[in-house]
N, C-alpha and C positions, 0 to 999 in steps of 0.2 A: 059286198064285194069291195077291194081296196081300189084307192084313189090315190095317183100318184101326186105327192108334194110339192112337185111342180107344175104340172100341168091340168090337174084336177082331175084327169081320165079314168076310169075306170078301167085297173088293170087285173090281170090275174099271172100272171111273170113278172120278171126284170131280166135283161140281159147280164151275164156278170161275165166279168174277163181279170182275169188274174196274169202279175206276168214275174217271170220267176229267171234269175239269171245263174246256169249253171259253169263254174270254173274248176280247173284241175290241172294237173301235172300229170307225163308221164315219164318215166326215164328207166335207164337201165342200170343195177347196180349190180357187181359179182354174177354179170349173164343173167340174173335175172331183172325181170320186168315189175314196176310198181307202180301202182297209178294212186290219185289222191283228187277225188275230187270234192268241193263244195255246192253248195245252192245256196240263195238266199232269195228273199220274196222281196219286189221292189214296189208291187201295188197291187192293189184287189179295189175291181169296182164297179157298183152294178146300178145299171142305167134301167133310166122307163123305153119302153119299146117303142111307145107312142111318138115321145116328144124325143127320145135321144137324148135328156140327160142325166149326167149321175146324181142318184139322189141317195146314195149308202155307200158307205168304204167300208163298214162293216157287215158280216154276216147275219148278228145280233140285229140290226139295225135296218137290214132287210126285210130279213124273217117279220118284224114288226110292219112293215107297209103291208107287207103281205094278208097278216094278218088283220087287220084294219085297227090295229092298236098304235100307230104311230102317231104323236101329237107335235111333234117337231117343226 
């Protein structure tokens, strides 16, 4: 079973939360309507359940605790 980095528990999850901010326009030109929007990702981050804290920002890096391959 994996052990989290921090806290040593034996886990089998991580919590993750990703937060992503969406922007855009919209207007009207010659009667018609156009809109224009972007996203962009502003953080990903996946905490132990146990103890609450982050212990991966990446995916990669995750997957690794989980596994019990992380040596970090």
């Amino acid at each position: 079973m994996a052990r989290c980095p921090n806290c040593k528990a034996e886990i089998d999850r991580l919590v993750f939360e990703e937060t992503k901010i969406y922007s855009g326009t919209i207007e009207v030109v010659n009667r018609q309507v156009s809109t224009d929007t972007e996203h962009s990702d502003t953080g990903t981050h996946f905490d132990c359940p146990r103890c609450n804290v982050e212990v991966a920002t990446e995916e990669t890096v995750a997957v690794s605790i989980l596994k019990g391959e992380y040596d970090g």
